[in-house]
Backbone as JSON, one array per atom type, in Angstrom:
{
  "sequence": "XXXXXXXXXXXXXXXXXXXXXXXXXXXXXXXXXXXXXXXXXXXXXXXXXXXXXXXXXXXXXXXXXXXXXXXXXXXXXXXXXXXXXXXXXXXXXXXXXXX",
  "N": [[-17.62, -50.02, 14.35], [-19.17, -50.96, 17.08], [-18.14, -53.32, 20.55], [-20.08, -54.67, 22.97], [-20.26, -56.06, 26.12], [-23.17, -58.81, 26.02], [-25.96, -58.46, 27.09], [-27.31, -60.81, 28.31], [-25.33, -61.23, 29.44], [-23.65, -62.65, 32.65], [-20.74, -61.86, 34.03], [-17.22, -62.55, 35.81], [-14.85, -61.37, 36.68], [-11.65, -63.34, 37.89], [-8.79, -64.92, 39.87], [-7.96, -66.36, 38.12], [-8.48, -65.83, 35.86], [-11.41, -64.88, 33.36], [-14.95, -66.06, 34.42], [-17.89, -66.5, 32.85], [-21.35, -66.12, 32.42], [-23.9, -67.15, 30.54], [-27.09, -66.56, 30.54], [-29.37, -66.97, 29.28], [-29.0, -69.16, 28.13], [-27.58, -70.72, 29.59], [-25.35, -71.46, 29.52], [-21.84, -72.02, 30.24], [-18.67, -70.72, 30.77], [-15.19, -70.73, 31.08], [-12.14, -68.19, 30.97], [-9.25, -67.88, 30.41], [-6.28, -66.59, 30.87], [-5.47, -64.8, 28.88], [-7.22, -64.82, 27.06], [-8.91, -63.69, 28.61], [-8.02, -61.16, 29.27], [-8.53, -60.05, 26.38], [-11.09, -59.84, 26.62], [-11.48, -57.97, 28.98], [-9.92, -55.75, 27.95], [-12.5, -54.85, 25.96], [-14.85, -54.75, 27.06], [-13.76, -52.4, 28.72], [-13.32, -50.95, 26.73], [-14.36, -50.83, 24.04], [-14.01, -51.51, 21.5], [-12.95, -53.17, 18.53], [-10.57, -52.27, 17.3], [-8.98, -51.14, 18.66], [-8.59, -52.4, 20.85], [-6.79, -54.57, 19.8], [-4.54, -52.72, 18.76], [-4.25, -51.81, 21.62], [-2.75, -54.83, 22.42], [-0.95, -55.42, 20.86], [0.84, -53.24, 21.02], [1.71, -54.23, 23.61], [2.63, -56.48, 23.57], [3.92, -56.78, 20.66], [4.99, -54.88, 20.07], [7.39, -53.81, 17.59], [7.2, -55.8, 16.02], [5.74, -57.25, 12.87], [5.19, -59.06, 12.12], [4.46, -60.57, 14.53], [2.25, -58.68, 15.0], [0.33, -59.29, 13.65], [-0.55, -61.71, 14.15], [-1.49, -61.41, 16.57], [-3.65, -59.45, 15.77], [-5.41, -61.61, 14.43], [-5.62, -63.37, 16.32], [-7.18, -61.75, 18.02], [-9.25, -61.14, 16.38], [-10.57, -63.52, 15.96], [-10.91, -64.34, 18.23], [-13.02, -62.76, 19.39], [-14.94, -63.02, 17.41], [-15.98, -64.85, 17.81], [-17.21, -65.04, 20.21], [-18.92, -63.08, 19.86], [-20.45, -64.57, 17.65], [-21.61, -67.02, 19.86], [-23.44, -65.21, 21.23], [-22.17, -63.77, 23.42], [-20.64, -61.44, 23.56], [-21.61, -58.53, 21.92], [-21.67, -56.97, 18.54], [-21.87, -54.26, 17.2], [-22.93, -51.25, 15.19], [-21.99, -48.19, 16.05], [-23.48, -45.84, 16.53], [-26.25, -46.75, 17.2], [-28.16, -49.09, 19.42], [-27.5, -52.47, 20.15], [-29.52, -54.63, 18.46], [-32.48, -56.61, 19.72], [-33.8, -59.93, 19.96]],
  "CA": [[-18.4, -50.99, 15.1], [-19.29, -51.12, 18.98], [-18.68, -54.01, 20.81], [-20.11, -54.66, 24.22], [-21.21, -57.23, 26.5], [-24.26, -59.24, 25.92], [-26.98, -58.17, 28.41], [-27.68, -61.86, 29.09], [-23.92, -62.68, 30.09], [-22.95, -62.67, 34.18], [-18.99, -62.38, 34.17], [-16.45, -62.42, 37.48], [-12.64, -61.52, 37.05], [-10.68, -64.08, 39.23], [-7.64, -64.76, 39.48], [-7.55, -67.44, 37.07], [-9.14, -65.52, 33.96], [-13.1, -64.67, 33.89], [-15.72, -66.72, 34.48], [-19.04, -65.96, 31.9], [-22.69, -67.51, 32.68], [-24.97, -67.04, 29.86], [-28.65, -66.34, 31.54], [-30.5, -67.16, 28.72], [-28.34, -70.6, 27.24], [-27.53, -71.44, 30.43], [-23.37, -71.66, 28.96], [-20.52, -71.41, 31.29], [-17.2, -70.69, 30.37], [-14.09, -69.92, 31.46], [-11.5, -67.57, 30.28], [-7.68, -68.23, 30.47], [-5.47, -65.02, 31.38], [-5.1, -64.15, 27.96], [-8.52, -64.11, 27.09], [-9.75, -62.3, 30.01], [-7.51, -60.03, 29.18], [-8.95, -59.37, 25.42], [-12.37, -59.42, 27.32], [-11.45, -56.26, 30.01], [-9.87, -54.47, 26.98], [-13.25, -55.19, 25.07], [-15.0, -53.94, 28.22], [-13.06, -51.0, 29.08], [-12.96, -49.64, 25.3], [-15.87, -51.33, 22.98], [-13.69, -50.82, 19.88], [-11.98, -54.18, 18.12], [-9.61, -51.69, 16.34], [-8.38, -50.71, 20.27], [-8.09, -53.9, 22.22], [-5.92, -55.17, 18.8], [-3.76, -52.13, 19.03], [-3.24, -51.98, 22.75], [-2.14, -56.1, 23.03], [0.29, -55.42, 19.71], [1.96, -52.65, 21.94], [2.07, -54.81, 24.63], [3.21, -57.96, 23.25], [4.54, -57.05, 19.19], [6.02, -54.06, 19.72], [7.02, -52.83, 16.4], [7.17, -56.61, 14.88], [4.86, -56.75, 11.81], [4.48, -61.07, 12.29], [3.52, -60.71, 15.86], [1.23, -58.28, 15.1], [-0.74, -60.16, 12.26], [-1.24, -62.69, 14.88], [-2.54, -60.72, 17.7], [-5.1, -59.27, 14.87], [-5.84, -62.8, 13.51], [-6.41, -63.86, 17.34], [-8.31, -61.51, 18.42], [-10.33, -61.57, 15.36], [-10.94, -64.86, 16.01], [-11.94, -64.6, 19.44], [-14.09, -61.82, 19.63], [-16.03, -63.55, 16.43], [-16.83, -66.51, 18.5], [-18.16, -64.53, 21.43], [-20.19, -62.45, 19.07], [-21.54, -65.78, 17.57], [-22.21, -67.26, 20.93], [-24.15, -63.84, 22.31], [-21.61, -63.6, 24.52], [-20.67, -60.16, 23.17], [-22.7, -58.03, 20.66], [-21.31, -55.78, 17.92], [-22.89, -53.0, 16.71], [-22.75, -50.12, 14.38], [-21.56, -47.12, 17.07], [-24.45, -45.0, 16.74], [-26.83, -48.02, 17.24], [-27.46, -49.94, 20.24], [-27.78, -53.85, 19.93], [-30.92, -55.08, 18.33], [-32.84, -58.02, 21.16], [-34.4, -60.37, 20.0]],
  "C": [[-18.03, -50.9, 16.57], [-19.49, -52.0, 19.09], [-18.76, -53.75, 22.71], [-20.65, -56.25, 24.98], [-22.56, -57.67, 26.45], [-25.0, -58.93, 26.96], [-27.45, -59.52, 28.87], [-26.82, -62.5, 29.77], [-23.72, -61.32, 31.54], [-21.19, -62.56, 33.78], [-18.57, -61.94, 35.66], [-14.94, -62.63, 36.46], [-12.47, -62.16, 38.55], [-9.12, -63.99, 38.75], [-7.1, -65.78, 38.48], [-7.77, -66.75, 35.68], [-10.61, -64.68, 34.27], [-14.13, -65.64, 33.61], [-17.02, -65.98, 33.71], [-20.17, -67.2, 31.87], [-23.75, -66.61, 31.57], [-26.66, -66.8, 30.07], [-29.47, -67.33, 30.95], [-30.42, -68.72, 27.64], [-27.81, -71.47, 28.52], [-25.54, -72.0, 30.51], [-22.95, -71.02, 29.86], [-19.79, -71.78, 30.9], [-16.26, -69.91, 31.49], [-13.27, -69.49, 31.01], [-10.36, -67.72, 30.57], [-7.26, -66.91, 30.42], [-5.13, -64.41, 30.04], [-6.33, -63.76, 26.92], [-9.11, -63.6, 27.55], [-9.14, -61.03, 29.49], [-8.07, -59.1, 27.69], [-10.36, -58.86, 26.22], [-12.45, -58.35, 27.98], [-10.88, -55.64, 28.94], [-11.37, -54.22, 26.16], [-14.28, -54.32, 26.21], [-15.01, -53.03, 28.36], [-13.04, -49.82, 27.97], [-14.28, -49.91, 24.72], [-15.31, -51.42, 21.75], [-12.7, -52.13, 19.35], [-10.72, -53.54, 17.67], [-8.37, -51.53, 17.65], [-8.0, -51.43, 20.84], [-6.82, -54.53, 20.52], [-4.62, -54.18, 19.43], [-3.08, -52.17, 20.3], [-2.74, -53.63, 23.01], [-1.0, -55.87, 21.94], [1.42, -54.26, 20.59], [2.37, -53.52, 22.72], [3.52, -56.21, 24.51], [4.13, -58.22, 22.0], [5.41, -55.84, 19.26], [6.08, -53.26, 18.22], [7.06, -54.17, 15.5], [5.73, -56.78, 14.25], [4.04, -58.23, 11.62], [4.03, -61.4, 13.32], [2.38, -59.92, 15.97], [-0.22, -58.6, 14.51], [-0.79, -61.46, 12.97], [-1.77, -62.37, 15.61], [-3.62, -60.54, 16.98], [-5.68, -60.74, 14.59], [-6.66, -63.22, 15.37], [-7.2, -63.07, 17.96], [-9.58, -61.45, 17.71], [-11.08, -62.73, 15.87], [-11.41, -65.14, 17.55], [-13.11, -63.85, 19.65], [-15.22, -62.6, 18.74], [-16.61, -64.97, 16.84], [-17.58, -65.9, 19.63], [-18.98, -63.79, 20.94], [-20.97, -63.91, 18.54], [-22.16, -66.69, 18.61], [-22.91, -66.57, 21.74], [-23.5, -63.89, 23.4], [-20.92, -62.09, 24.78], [-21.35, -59.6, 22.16], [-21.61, -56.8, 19.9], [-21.82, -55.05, 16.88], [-22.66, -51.49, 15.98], [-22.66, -48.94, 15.91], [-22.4, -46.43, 17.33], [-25.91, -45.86, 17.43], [-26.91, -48.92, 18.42], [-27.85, -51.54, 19.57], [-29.58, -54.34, 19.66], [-32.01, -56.75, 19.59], [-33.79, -58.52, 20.28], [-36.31, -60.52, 20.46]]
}
């Protein structure tokens, strides 16, 4: 699975996190420095399997209970920004179906 940004979401890296304006819901959020940060790996790669891996280097190292939380949270974030069309994920070969 490919994920990428929604073609209806605006974002801005600050220095607080990233800011995300929805076009087409009109939703604004903001992102806290540790979700921005799944967001530019999500970004930069497209691959949930990738942004997991590189924050478990970062942050778990080689523990096996910090890493089964990084997975659990990014699971859990990415699957809210896919249910809010705030990101789309998509079979790799495939781009995003529109409405």
């Amino acid at each position: 699975m490919s994920l990428h940004v929604s073609d209806a979401v605006i974002w801005q890296e600050s220095g607080d996190g990233v800011s995300l304006y929805h076009t087409e819901s009109g939703e604004f959020r903001t992102l806290n420095s540790t979700a921005a940060q799944i967001w530019a790996l999500v970004e930069e790669d497209g691959d949930r399997e990738t942004v997991i891996k590189q924050l478990s280097l970062l942050f778990a190292g080689h523990n096996a209970v910090m890493t089964a939380r990084i997975r659990a949270e990014v699971d859990a974030f990415i699957t809210s920004m896919v249910e809010a069309d705030l990101l789309q994920e998509t079979e790799a070969d495939r781009p995003a179906a529109r409405p």
